[in-house]
N, C-alpha and C positions, 0 to 999 in steps of 0.2 A: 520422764523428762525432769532435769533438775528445775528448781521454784525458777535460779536465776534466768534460765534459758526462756523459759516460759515466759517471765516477765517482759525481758526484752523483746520476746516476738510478740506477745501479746498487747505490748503497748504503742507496736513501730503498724500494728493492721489499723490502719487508719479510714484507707479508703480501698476500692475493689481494686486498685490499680497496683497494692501493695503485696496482694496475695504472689502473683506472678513476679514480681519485684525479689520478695524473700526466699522464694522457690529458689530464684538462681543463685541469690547471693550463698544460702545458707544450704542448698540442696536438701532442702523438704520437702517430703510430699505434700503436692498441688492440693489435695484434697482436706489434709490435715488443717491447712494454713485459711483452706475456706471454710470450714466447720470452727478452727476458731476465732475468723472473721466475723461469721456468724455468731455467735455466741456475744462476742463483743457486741455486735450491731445491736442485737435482741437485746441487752442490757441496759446498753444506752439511750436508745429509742425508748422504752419503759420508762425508763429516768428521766427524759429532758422532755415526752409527749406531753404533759402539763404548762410546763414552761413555754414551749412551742406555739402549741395551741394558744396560750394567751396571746402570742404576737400574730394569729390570724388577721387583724381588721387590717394592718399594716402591710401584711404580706398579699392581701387582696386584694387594694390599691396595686401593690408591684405590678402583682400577675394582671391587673386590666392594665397599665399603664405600659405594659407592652413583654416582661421580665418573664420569661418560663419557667416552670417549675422547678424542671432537672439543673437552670442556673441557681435558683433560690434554693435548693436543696443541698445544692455542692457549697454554696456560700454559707448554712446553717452545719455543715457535714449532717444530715440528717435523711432519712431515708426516702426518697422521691413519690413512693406510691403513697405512703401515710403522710407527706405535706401534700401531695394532692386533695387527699380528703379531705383535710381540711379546710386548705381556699376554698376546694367547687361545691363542698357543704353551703359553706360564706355565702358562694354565690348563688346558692341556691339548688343542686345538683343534692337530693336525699341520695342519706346513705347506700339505700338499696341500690340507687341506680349507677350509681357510681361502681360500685364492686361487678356489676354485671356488666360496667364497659369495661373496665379492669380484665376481669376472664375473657370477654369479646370485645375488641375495640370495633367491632366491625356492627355492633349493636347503636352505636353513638351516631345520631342522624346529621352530628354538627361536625363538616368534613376536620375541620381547623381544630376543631378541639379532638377527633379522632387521632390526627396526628402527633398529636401531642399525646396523649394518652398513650401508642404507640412507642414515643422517646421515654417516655417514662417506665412503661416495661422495659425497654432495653436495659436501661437504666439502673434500677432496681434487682440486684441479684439475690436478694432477702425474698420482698412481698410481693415482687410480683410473680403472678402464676407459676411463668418456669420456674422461680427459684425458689418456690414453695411447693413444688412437684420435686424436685432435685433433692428436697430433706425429705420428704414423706418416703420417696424411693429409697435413701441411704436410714431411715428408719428400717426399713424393710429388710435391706440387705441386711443389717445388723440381725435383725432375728433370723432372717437365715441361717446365718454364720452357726449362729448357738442352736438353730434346729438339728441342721447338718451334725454338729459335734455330739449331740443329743443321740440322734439315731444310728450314727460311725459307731457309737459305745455301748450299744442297746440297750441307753437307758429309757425307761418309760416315764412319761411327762404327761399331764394336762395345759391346754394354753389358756391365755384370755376368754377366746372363741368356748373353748371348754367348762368354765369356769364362769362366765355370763349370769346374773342371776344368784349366784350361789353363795358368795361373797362378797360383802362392799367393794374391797380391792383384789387387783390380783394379779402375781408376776408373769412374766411371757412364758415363762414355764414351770409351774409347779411341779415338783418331782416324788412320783408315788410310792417310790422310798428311797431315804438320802443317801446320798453320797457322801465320801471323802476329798476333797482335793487341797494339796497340799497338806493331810493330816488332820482339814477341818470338816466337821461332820454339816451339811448343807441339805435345804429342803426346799430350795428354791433359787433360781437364777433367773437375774430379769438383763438385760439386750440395753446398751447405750451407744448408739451410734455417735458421739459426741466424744467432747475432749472434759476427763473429768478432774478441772480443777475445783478450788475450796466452796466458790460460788456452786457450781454445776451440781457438787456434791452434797452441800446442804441444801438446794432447791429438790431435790431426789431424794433425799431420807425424809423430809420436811412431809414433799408429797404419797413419796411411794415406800419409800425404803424402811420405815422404822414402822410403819405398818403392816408390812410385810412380818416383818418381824414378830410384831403382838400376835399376827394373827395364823402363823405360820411356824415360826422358830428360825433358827437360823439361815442364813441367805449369802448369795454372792451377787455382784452386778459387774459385767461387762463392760468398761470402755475401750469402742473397737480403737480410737484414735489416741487411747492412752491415757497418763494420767500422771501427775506430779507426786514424786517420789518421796513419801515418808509422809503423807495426807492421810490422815488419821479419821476412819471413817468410827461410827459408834460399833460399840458391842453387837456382835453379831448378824454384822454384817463385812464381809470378804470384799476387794478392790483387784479386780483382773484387767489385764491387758489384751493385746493383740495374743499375747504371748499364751492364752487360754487356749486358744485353736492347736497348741501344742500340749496343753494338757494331758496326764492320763491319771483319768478317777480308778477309786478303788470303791467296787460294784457292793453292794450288800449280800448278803449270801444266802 
């Protein structure tokens, strides 16, 4: 995807309501548009949770004064399950037990506040449950993808699961001897189910990717949902698309 296009969808996901908005205008994929919804949200929430937080004592007033969360949330654009936590913290509501009516509203003994906890999950396509079930699943699928492509080409790999213990870090598939693709000689391929722009991809070399590197040699990483055209990742490490699933490596001999 060029920067410009990126920009303008990237900046127009404001709220969940936009995802389905830009789908029609722009004929995106629904999914693409919500991984980089996501992405935005998880940014921004990072960034303004400080700022937030301080305006608890005010927003706890609201929320007793009659104001519900999911309005106080839509009126801060900030994520509904994380301004929960922090009012019914306020009020007195420990963490722990909070996060356990979050997974179960059906645990909360106080019907009025169930219900509402209930509007809040809906609410929330980030942190709540479902929508934190929905990215661990589209992590998942993503390693598939590159399992799958893994054993279509008989190549042999170790995983994470394999690798436990052995290594401080380690890609979703170390490969027990490298490949070729595109011409680049590769020892490792790690699975990003996400949209890899500049942010995405230096939070990835930062964490995973340029260690990979020290401790491995050269690598490539997968964005299934793509990736901004002419993003310059570091030495030795390779930037694939969807378009990897069409790959064909050249085997060592």
């Amino acid at each position: 995807m060029k920067y410009e296009e990126y920009k303008e969808i990237y900046f127009n996901l404001r709220k969940p309501a936009d995802i389905d908005a830009l789908a029609k205008s722009t004929g995106l994929d629904r999914e693409l548009l919500l991984v980089m919804y996501t992405q935005r949200t998880v940014r921004d929430a990072t960034r303004r949770f400080p700022i937030i937080r301080g305006q608890t004592p005010q927003l706890l007033k609201k929320w007793r004064a009659g104001r519900s969360i999911v309005a106080l949330a839509n009126e801060l654009n900030f994520p509904p399950v994380l301004l929960a936590m922090m009012v019914y913290q306020a009020a007195g509501i420990p963490r722990k037990t909070f996060w356990k009516y979050i997974r179960n509203p059906n645990e909360c003994p106080d019907q009025k506040l169930r219900k509402e906890i209930i509007r809040i999950n809906s609410a929330d396509i980030i942190y709540s449950p479902q929508g934190m079930e929905i990215q661990e699943k589209r992590g998942k699928w993503g390693e598939e993808q590159l399992y799958q492509w893994l054993n279509l080409h008989g190549i042999k790999y170790r995983t994470e699961v394999d690798l436990r213990g052995i290594h401080p870090k380690t890609p979703d598939a170390l490969l027990d001897k490298p490949i070729k693709l595109n011409g680049i000689i590769t020892h490792w391929i790690e699975s990003k189910a996400s949209f890899g722009d500049e942010i995405e991809l230096r939070k990835n070399v930062r964490r995973q990717l340029k260690p990979y590197t020290e401790l491995f040699g050269n690598g490539a990483v997968v964005y299934w949902f793509g990736y901004i055209e002419g993003i310059e990742p570091p030495e030795g490490i390779t930037i694939y698309g969807r378009e990897f699933s069409e790959m064909m490596p050249i085997l060592p001999r």
